[in-house]
Every structure is written in C-alpha cells, then in structure tokens.
matplotlib code that plots the C-alpha trace (Angstrom):
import matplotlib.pyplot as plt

x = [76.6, 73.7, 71.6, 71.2, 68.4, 65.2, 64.6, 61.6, 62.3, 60.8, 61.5, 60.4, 60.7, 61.7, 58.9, 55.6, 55.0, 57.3, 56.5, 55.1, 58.9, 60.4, 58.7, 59.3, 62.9, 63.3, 61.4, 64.2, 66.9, 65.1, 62.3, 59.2, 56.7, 54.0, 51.9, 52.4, 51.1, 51.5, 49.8, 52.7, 55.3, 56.5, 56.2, 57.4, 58.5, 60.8, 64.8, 67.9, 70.1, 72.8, 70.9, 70.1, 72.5, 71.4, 68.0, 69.2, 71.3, 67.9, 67.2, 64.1, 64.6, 64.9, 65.8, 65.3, 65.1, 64.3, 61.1, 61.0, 58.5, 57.9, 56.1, 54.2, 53.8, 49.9, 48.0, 47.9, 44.5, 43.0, 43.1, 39.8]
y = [-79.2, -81.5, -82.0, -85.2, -87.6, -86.9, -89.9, -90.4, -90.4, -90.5, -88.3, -88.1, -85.5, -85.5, -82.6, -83.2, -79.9, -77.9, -80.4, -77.5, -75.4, -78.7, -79.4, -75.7, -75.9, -79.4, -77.5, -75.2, -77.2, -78.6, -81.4, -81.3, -82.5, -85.0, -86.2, -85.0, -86.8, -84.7, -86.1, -89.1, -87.1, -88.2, -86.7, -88.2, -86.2, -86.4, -84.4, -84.1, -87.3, -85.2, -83.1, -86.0, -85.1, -81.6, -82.7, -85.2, -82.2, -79.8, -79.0, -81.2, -84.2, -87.5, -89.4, -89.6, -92.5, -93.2, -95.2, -98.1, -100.1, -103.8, -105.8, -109.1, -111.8, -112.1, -114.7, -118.1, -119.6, -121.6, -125.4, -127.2]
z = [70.9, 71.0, 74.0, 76.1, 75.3, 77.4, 80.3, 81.8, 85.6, 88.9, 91.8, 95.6, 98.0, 101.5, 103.0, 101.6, 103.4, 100.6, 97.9, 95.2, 96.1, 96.0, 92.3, 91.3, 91.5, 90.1, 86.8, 87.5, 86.8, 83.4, 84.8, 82.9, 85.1, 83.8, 86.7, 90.5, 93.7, 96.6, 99.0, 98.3, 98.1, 94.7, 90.6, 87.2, 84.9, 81.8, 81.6, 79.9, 81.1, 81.3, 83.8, 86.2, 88.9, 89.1, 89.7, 92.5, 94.0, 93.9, 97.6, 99.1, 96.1, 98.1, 95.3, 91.5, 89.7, 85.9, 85.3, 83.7, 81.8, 82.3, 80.0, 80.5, 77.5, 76.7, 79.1, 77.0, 76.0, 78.7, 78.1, 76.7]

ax = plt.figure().add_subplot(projection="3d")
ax.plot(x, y, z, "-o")
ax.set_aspect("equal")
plt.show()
C-alpha cells in the first residue's frame, strides 16, 4: 500500500498556553513541523493527506488548513 502524498498545511491552536503539547501530539499523529509561531498560536508543517483528519481531530488543533501559494505576474516596464 502506498502512502498518501505529503501536503503542506497550516494549523492553529486554540490554547496558546499548551501550544508545545498541542504541537507534540500533532507530530504524533504524523505532522512534520517546519516553522512554529507560538506566541500566534499557529505552525505549518507538511503530512500525509490521508492523515488530515487525524490532525484536525488532535486535541488543542483549532483548525488545519493546507497552504497555498499565490503567484503574481512580474510588474510591467514603466511607460517612457
């Protein structure tokens, strides 16, 4: 059995107060963690897509949602 493609998602947590639990057993349940901000109460991280609802079920998780990249066209020249 092959294993789900890897997402890159974003998570907050309800109690910044337990955020490193909260983080701990979001690793747990497979979420490797690539930047944290406590003191915001949010991390991004990269998982399984098949493992997404456990990671929205982990106790202290306020929401998870997968990141997304938006990109701009290049400025055009100035007029002369």
């Amino acid at each position: 059995m092959s294993e789900s493609p890897r997402v890159d998602v974003i998570l907050s947590v309800d109690d910044p107060g337990r955020f490193a639990e909260t983080i701990g057993a979001a690793q747990a349940v497979g979420l490797t963690v690539t930047s944290e901000q406590p003191l915001l109460g949010t991390a991004a991280g990269t998982i399984a897509e098949d493992r997404i609802p456990l990671l929205r079920a982990v106790e202290g998780v306020e929401a998870v949602e997968r990141a997304r990249t938006i990109r701009l066209p290049p400025p055009e020249p100035p007029d002369r």
